[in-house]
N, C-alpha and C positions, 0 to 999 in steps of 0.2 A: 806458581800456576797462573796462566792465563784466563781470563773469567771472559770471552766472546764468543759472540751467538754464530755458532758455525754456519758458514757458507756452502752451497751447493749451486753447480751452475749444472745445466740441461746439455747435455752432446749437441743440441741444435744450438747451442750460443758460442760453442767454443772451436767448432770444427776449424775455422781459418787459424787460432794460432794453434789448435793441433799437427795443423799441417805446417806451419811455419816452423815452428818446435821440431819436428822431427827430420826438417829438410833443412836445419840448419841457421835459419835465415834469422828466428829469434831464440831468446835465452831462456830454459824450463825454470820453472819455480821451485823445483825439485828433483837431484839424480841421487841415483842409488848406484854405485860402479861397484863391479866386479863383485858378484852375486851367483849364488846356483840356485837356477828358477827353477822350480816344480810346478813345471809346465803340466797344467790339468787338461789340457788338450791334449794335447797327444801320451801322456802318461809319462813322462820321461823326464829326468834332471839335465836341466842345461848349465856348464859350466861357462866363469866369463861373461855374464850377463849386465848390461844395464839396462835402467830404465829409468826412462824420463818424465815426468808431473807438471801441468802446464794445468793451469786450474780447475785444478780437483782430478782431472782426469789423465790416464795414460798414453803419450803424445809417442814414445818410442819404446820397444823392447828389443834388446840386440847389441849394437856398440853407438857410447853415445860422445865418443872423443869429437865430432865434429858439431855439439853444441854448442853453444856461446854459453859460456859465464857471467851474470851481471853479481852485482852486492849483493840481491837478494835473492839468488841463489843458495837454497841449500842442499848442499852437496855431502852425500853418507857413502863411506868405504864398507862396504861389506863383508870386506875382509873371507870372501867365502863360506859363507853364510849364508841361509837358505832366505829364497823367497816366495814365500806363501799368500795367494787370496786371502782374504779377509772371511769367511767361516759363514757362512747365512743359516739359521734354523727357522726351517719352514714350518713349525710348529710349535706356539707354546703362547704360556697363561703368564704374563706378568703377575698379573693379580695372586696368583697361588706365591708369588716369593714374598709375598706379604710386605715390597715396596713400592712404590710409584714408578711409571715406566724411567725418569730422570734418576732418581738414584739407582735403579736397575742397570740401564745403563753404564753410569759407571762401575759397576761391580761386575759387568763381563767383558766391556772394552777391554782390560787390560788381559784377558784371557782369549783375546783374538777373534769371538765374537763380532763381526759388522752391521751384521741384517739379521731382522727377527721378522716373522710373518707372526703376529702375533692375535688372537684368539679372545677378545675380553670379551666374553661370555659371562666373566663373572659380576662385570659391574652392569652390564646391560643387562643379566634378570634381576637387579635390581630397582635398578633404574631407567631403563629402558633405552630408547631411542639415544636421548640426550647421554647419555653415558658415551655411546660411540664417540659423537663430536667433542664431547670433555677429552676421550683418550687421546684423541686426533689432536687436538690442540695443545696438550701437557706436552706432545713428543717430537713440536715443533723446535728447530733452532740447537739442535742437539749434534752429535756427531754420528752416531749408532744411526744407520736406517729404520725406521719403523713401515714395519707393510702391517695395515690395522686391516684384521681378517672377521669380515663383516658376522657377526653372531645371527644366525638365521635357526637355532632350537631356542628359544625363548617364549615358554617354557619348554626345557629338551621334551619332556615328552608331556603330550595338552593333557589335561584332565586324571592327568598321574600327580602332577607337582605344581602347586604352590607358589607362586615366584614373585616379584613385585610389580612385572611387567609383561607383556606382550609382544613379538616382532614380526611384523606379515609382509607381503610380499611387497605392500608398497612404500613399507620404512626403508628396507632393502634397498629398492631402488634409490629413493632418496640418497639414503647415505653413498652408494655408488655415483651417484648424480651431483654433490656435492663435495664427492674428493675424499670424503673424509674413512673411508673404506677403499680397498684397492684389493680385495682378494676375499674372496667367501671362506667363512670359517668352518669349521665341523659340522659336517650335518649330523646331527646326533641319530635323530629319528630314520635311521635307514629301512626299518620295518614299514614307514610312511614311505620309501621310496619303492622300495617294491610292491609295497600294496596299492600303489596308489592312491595316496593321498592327497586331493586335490588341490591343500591349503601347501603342502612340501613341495610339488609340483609349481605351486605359482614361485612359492621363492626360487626354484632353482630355476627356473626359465629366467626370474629376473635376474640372475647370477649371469646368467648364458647370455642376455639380452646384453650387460655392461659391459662385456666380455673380459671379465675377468676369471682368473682362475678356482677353479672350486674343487676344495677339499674335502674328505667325508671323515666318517665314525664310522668304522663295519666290523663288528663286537659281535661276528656270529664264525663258525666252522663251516657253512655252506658254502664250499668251494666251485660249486657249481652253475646251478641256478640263481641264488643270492648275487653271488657277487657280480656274476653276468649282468645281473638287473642292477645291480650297484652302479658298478662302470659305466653302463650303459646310458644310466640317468645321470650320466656327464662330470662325475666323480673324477679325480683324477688322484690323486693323494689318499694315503689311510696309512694313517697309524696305531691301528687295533690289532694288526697280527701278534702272533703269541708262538708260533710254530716257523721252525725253516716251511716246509711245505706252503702255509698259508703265504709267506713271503715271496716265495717262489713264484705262486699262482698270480697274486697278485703281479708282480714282473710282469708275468708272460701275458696279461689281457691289456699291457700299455698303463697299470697303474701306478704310481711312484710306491715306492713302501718307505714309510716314515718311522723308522727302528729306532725305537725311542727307549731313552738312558740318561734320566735325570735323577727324581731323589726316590719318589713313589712308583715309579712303573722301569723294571728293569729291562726290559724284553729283548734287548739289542743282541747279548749273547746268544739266545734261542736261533733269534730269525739269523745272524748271521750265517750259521751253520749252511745254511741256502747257499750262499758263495764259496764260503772255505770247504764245503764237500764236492762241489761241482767246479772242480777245476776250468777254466776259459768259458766261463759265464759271460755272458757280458752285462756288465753292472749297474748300464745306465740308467736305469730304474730303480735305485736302490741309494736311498739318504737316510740320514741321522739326524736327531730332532731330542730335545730336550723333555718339552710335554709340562712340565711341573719340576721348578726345582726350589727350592728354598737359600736362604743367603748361607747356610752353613755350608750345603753343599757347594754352593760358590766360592766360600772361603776356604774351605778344605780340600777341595777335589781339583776347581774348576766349573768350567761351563762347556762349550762344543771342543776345548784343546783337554779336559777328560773325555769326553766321549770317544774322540779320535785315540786317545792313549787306552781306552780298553778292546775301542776294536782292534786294532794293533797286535794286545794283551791274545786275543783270539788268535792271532793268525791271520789278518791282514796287511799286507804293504801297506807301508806308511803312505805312498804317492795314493791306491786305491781309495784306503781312509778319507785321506784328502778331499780326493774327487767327491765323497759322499755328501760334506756340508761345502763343497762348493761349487762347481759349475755343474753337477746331478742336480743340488737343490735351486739355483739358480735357474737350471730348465726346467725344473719345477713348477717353479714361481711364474715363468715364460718370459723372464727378466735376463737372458744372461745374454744380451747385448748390450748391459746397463753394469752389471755386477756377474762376478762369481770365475773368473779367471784375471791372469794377469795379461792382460793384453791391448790393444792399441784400441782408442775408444770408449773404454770402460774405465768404471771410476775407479780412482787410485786407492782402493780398499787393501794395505799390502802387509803382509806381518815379518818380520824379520828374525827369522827362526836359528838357535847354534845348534838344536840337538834334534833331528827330527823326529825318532822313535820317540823319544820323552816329550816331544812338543813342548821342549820350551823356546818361548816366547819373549824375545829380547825388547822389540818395538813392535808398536800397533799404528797403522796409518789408516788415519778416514779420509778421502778425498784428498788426499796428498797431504793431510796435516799430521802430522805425530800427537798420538793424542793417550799414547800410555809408553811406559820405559820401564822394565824391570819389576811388571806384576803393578805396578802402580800408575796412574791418573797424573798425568802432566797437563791436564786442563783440566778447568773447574766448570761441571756445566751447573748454572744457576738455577734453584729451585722454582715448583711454578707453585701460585699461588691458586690454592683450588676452594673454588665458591663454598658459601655455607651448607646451602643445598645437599653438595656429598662428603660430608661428615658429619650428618648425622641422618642414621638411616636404621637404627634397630628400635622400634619400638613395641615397648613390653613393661609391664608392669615387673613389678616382684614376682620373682616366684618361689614358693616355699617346698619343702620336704615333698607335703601331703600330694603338690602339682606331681610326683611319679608314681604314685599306688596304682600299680595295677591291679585294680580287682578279679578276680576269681571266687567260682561256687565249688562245693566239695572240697574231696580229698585231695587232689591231684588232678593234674589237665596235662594234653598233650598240647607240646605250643612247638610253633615253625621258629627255626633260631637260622638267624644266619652265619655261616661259614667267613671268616675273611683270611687272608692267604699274602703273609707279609710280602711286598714287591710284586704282587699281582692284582690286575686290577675288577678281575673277577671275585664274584661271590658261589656262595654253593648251600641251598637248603640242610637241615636235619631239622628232626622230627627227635623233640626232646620230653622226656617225662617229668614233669614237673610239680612239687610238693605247693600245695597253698597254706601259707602262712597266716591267721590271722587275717580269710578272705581276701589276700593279695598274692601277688606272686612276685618272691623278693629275688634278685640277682644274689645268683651261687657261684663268690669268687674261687671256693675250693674246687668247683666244677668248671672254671673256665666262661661262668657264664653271668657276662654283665646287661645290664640295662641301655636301651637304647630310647632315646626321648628325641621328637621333633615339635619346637614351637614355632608358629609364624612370627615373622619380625618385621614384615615391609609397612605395613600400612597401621596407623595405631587405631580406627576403630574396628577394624577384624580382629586386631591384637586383642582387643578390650575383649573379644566373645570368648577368648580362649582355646583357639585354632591349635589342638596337636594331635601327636601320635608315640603309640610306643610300639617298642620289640625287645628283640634279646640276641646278642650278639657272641659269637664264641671266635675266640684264635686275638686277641688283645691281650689277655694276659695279664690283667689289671689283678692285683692286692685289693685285702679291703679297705676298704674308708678312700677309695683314689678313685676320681672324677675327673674326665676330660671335658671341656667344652668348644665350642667354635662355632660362629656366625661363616667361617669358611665351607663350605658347605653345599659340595656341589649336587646340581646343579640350578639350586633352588636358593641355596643362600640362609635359609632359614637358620636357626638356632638349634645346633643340633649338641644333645648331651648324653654323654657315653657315661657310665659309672657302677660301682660295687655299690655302691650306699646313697640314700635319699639325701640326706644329707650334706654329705658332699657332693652332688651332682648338683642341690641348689646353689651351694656356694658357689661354684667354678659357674654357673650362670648369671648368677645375681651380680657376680665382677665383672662380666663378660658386657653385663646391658650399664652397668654402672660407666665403663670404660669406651662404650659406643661402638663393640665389635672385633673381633681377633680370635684369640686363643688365648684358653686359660687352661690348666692343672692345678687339680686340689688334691692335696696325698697326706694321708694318715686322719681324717676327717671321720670320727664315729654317728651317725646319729643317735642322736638321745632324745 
């Protein structure tokens, strides 16, 4: 493996030997001959294709017999063999795959992955501001594009949740102002956009002001009114639909729909239906986006060349598929005179495909370097070294058994329990009867009903007063004595612990804060 800090050059530095490259005069740095492009322009496979790489970017597509050859030239047979853009998902949480953007990247480069627009909300409510510029900096020197999608709900919603930080309109700017954002992340707070909230209002004007692209959250059925006023306040992106219909609506008011199909939110099956029942739709509002996916599902599935392989599974052309993570999301982005097809001018993001239905994925090129071959990593990108600062961020004392008693008076109480609904990202009230044990009210795993606890983690003297909360949650499925915990925890981050037993739910915490934050399971754990 090669261990170099990858190179990118600007289309305004290389236009003269783009044009020399392709009129002959000088020798590409890289050809690909005799290829079938899937050409995301015009929808169609072009047989007989070459194309030429002249640094980093695309100098020729078509016949490239009348380039010159030098030594360092390299030159790939294709052997008829497809040719695919490089994959962009205009949506997603590094943070949720519980790696660093550096190793993230290597673990979806070789699944054809290029460009991620990526959302770190999770470390900016905890750390705020400087979180942004930390992620901006870790994902320098890499081969993977990183578009850092500025977090503007922090906290998502004010005076509901808890966070370690704050983001207003004029960190926003900043970070636009300083490079270190290039695309507004999820407005979460959409209820703040139609109501008119004047604090959401200033972020997005400063969104509108960098002119960068701005993304939302629209987590409601109001296909009407709502969304009108969604779009309207300059949204342009949402990945919250849950129905064909809502995806549909979405289309037809000019908003991308981002049908998303990673490890927690499956939704992409539902909204496709919007295409495959409405025959000569036209689609171009219409990408695929990961959202959350964790490193198993990357090991096992894939990254955007599964997504492509279930829409497929649906009933879409493989070339449509295609167009969905790349030149749709690319206009997405307002980037595809940069990325997101194969074509003259844009960077050499190219995957070299044997089986298209299957998408598999022979080589992956970033900027014209080959940077995976056969599922695997033929460059090493070098780890970055991140301050003390963030690593170490949960503070909490101990906590014991006693920190989960819910007290209760009398016989019985009726208590709100929430509903959860495996692969969806909604919730659903019931109203549940419940016996008092012992003046408390203990999780009934025969019932389906476990304990739900939130303690604050960001700041250790609020920590010290003992900042929580509890509930009870149904559709988990927990046995007794078995505790989950996690400091993952959207979108507050806090310490959140699920569990049948006191007991165990201390345990699976007290590893949780011992360990400095993650994920923990305890099972088979009795309290005594």
């Amino acid at each position: 493996m090669t261990n170099n800090t990858h190179k990118r050059y600007e289309l305004s530095e290389v236009t003269r030997d783009l044009a020399a490259v392709a009129m002959g005069r000088e020798p590409a740095d890289l050809i690909i001959k005799n290829a079938r492009l899937v050409n995301v322009n015009t929808a169609r496979i072009q047989d007989g294709i070459d194309v030429a790489v002249k640094k980093g970017m695309i100098a020729l597509v078509g016949n490239a017999d009348h380039i010159p050859i030098s030594d360092s030239t390299v030159v790939i047979e294709a052997e008829g063999r497809f040719l695919v853009p490089g994959f962009i998902d205009t949506h997603d949480h590094v943070e949720s795959s519980m790696v660093e953007v550096r190793n993230f990247a290597a673990g979806i480069l070789p699944h054809g992955t290029t460009t991620i627009a990526c959302d770190n909300h999770e470390i900016t409510n905890v750390f705020g501001l400087k979180a942004v510029e930390l992620f901006y900096q870790a994902a320098q020197g890499i081969p993977l594009k990183v578009m850092v999608a500025m977090p503007v709900c922090v906290p998502s919603i004010p005076g509901f949740e808890d966070g370690g930080a704050v983001i207003t309109a004029e960190e926003a700017a900043e970070a636009y102002r300083k490079g270190w954002a290039t695309v507004q992340g999820e407005q979460m707070n959409f209820p703040g956009l139609l109501f008119g909230d004047p604090a959401v209002h200033e972020i997005t004007a400063a969104s509108l002001r960098a002119g960068v692209t701005l993304t939302g959250h629209y987590a409601s059925n109001d296909l009407n009114q709502g969304l009108n006023a969604f779009v309207a306040s300059g949204q342009i992106a949402d990945h919250e639909a849950t129905t064909a219909a809502g995806a549909l609506r979405r289309a037809e008011l000019g908003c991308y729909v981002q049908q998303r199909y990673g490890t927690a939110w499956l939704d992409m099956p539902n909204l496709i239906k919007a295409v495959t029942e409405n025959p000569g739709l036209d689609t171009r509002f219409f990408s695929m986006v990961t959202d959350d996916v964790t490193p198993a599902t990357i090991i096992e599935d894939g990254h955007l060349d599964h997504v492509v392989r279930a829409a497929i599974r649906q009933g879409v052309s493989p070339i449509l598929a295609i167009q969905m993570v790349t030149i749709n999301a690319a206009q997405l982005l307002e980037k595809s005179r940069w990325i997101g097809t194969i074509s003259p001018g844009r960077a050499a993001d190219i995957l070299i495909v044997s089986d298209l239905v299957e998408m598999t994925i022979d080589q992956v090129f970033c900027d014209g370097v080959e940077v995976a071959r056969g599922g695997s990593m033929v460059v090493e990108i070098a780890p970055y070294h991140y301050p003390e600062w963030a690593l170490h961020s949960v503070h909490l004392d101990s906590i014991s058994p006693d920190d989960f008693k819910i007290s209760a008076e009398g016989e019985s109480v009726r208590a709100r329990v929430m509903r959860v609904f495996p692969g969806m990202v909604h919730t659903e009230e019931e109203i549940v009867e419940m016996d008092v044990v012992d003046g408390s009210l203990p999780a009934v795993p025969g019932d389906d009903l476990a304990k739900a606890a939130v303690f604050y983690r960001h700041d250790p003297k609020a920590a010290a007063g003992g900042t929580k909360g509890f509930g009870f949650v149904r559709g988990i499925g927990f046995n007794t004595g078995t505790a989950f915990a996690s400091t993952v925890s959207h979108d507050c981050h806090n310490l959140l612990v699920i569990g049948t037993d006191d007991g165990a739910m201390a345990a699976a915490a007290n590893e949780l804060i011992r360990i400095g934050g993650g994920m923990t399971v305890e099972i088979g754990r009795a309290h005594v």
